[in-house]
C-alpha positions as CSV (number, residue, x, y, z in Angstrom):
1,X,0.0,0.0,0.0
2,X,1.4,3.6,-0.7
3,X,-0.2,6.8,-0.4
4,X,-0.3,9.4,-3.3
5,X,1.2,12.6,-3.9
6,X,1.3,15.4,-6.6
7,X,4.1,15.3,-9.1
8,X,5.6,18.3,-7.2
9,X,5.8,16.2,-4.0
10,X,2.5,17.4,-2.1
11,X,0.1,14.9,-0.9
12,X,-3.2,15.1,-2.9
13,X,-6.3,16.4,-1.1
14,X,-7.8,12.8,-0.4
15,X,-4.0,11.7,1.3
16,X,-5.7,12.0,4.8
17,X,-2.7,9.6,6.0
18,X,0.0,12.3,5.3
19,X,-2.1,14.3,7.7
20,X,-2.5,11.6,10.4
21,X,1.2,11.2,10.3
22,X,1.5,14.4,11.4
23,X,-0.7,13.9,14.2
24,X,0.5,10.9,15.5
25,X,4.5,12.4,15.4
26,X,3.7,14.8,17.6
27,X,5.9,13.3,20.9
28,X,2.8,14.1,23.0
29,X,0.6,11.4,21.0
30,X,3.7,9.2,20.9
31,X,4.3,9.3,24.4
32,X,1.0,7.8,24.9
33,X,1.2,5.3,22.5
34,X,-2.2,5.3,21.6
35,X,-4.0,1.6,20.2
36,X,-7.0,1.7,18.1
37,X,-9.5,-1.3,17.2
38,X,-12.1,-0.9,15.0
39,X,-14.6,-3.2,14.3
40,X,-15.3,-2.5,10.3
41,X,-19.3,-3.7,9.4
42,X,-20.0,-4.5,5.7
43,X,-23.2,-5.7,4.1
44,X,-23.0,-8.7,1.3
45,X,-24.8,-7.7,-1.9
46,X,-26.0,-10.2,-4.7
47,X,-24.1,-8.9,-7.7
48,X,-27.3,-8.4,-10.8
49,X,-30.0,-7.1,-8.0
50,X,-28.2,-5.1,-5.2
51,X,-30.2,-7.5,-2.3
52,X,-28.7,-8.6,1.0
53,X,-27.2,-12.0,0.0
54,X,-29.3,-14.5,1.5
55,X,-32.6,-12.1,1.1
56,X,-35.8,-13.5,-1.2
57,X,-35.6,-11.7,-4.1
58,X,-38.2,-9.0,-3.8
59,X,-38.8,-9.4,0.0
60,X,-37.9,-9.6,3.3
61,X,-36.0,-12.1,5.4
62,X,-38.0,-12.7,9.0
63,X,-36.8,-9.8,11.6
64,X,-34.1,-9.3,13.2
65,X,-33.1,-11.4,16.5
66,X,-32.1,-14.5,15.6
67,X,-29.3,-13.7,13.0
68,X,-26.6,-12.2,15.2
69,X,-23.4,-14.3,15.9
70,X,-26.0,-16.9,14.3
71,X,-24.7,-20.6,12.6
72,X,-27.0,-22.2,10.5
73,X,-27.9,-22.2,6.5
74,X,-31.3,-20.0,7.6
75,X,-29.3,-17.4,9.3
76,X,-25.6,-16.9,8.5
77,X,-25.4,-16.4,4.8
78,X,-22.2,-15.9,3.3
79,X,-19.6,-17.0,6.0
80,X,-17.4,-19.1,3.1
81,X,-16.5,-15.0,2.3
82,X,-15.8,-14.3,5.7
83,X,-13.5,-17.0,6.5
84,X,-11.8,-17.0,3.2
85,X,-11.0,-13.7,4.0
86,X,-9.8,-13.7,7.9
87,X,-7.6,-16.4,6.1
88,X,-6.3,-14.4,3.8
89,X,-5.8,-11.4,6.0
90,X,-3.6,-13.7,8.4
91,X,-1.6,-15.2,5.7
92,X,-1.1,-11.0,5.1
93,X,0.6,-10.6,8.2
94,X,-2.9,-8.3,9.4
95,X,-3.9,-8.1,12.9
96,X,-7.2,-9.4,12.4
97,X,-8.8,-10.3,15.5
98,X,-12.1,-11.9,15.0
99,X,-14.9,-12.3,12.9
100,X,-19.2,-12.2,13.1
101,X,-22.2,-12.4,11.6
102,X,-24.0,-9.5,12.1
103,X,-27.4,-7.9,13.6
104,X,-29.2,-7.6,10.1
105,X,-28.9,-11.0,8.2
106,X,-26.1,-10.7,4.8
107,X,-24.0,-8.2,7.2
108,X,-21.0,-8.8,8.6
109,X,-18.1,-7.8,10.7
110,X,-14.4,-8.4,11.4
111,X,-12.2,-6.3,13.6
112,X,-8.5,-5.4,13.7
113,X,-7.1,-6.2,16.7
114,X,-6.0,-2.9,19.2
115,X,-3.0,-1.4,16.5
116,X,-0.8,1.9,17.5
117,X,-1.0,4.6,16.1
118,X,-1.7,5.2,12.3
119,X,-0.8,1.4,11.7
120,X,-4.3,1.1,12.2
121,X,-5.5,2.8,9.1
122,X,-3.1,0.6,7.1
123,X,-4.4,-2.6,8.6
124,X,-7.8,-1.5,8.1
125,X,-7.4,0.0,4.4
126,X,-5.9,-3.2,3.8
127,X,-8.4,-5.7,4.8
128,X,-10.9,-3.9,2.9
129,X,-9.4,-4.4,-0.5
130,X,-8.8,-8.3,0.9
131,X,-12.8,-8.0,1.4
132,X,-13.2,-6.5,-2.2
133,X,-10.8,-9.2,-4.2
134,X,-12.0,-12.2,-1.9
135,X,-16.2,-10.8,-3.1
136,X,-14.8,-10.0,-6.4
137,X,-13.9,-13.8,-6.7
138,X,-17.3,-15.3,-5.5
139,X,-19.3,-12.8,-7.5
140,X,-20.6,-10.8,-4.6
141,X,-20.7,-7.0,-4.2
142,X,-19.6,-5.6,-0.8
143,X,-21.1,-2.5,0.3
144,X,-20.1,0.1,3.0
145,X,-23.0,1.7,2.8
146,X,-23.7,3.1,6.0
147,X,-27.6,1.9,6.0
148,X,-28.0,-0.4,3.2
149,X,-31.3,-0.9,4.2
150,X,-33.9,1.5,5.1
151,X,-36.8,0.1,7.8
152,X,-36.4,-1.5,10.8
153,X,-32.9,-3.3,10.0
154,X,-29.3,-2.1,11.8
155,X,-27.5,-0.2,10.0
156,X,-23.6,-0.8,9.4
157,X,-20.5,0.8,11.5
158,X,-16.6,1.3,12.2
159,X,-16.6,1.3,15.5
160,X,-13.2,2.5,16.7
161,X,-11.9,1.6,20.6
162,X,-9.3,3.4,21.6
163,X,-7.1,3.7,24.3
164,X,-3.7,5.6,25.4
165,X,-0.9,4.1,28.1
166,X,-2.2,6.5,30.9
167,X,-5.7,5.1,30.5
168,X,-4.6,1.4,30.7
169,X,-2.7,1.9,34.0
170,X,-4.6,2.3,37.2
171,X,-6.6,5.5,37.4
172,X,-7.4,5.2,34.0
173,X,-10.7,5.6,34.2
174,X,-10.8,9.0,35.1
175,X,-8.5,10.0,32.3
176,X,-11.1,8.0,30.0
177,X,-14.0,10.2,31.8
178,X,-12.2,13.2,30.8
179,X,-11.1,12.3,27.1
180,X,-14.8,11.5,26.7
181,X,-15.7,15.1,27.7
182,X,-13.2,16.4,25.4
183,X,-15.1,14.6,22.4
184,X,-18.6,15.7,23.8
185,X,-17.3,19.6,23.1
186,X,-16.1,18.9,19.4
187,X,-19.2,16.3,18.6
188,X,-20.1,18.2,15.1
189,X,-16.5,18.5,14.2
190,X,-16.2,14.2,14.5
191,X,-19.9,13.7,13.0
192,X,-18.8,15.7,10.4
193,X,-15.9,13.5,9.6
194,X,-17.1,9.9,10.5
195,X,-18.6,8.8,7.0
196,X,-21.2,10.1,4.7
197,X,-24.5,9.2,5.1
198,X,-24.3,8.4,8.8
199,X,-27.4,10.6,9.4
200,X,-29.5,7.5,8.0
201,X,-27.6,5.7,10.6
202,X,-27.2,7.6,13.9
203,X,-31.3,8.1,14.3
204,X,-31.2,7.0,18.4
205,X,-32.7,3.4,17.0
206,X,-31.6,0.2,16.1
207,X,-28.2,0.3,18.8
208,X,-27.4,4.1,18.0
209,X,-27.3,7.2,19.1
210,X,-29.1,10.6,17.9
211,X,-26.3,11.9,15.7
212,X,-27.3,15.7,17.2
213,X,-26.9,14.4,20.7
214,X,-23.6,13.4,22.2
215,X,-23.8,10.3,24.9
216,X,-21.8,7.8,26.9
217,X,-22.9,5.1,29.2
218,X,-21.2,1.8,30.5
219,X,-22.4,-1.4,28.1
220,X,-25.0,0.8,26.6
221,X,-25.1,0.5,22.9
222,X,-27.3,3.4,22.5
223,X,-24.7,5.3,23.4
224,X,-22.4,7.7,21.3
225,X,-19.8,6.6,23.7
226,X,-19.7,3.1,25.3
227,X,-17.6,2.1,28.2
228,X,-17.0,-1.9,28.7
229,X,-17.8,-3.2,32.3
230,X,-14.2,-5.0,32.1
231,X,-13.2,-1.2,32.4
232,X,-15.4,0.3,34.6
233,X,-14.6,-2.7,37.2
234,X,-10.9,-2.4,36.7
235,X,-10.7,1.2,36.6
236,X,-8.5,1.2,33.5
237,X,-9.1,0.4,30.1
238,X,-10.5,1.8,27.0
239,X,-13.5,3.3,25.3
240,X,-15.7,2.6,22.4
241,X,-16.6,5.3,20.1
242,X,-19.6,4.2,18.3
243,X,-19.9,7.0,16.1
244,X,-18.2,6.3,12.6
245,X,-19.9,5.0,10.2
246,X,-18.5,2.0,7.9
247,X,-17.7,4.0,5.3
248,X,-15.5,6.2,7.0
249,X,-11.7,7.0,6.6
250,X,-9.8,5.5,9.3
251,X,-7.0,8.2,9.0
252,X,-9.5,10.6,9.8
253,X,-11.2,9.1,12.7
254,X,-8.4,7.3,14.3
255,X,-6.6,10.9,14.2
256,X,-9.0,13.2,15.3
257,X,-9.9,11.1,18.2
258,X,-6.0,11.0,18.9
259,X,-5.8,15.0,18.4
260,X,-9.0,15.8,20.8
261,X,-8.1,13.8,23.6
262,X,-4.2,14.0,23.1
263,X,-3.7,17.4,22.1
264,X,-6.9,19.1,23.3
């Protein structure tokens, strides 16, 4: 993977890595070696219609409950993809930690495992064109779309966790109180960057929150901000930003959430 630059050596508008670099250079980010994991959401199209894969053509699948995390040919459709491709991303050297079916039957999710710094927009960018030539070989479409699906079906995210060396020693927790405040003040400035199309997304239903309303809670995934019990009981940890969308640019999100609660 490279990034791209003009022919007089400047990095071209869309080279949001150059400017996460930047970001992450800065000895007060370094000093915290900060780790990202982001769980990246996709939905499996069929190729000639644009429907979920595994959908009736022209209808509806039974609702949502039974397919998350699901086995079984009525409820986990397309996993020969997924596996092919956490296969493939391992035999890449990736730090891919896991793989599931998802809420909304045809989606999916895999996660790279807690990466420092801007690594974790490589590994991520990465696994994604895995996803695309793995698809591209079984005749299936992937789609980032954000809410494939309009109704009452989830929608599809990048959440990123994040966590710096301060907040995984004891005490943390405080520090992970205070970062989260940080975010709460410059909520439009990170919805504005998180993905197109998230405001189909973010609508306070289906395990969001309202995308003009900024929120944390511990294990609540209604929550713009999500704290895991493990850290709440341990007083150290990391957080859960629920807020990007699957579409998003990793550089961009992994980077402003370093430069808020980093850098103020």
């Amino acid at each position: 993977m490279c990034d791209a630059y003009t022919p007089a050596g400047n990095p071209i508008p869309t080279n949001n890595r150059n400017k996460a670099v930047k970001i992450f250079d800065h000895p007060n980010v370094k000093a915290e070696e900060p780790w990202f994991g982001i769980e990246q959401e996709y939905t499996l199209l069929k190729k000639d219609v644009k429907w979920p894969l595994g959908w009736p053509l022209g209808g509806f699948p039974g609702p949502q409950g039974p397919y998350y995390c699901a086995v079984g040919a009525d409820k986990a459709f397309g996993r020969d993809i997924v596996d092919a491709h956490y296969k493939a991303c391992l035999y890449a050297g990736l730090s891919i930690g896991g793989a599931n079916a998802e809420v909304m039957p045809g989606q999916w999710e895999f996660q790279i495992s807690p990466t420092v710094g801007v690594g974790a927009g490589d590994q991520l960018w990465v696994a994604r064109y895995i996803l695309e030539r793995i698809t591209e070989i079984s005749d299936v479409i992937v789609s980032y779309d954000p809410k494939p699906i309009e109704g009452d079906w989830n929608g599809a995210a990048a959440h990123t966790n994040f966590s710096t060396k301060s907040m995984r020693k004891d005490g943390g927790l405080d520090l992970i109180k205070e970062a989260i405040k940080k975010l709460e003040v410059k909520h439009k400035q990170h919805i504005a960057a998180y993905g197109e199309g998230n405001e189909r997304r973010l609508t306070g239903k289906h395990e969001t929150a309202d995308i003009n309303k900024f929120s944390w809670g511990v294990a609540d995934r209604g929550a713009s901000v999500r704290v895991g019990r493990d850290t709440e009981r341990e007083g150290k940890g990391y957080f859960e930003d629920r807020r990007p969308s699957s579409n998003m640019d990793p550089y961009l999100v992994i980077s402003m959430i370093a430069e808020t609660t980093i850098l103020g």
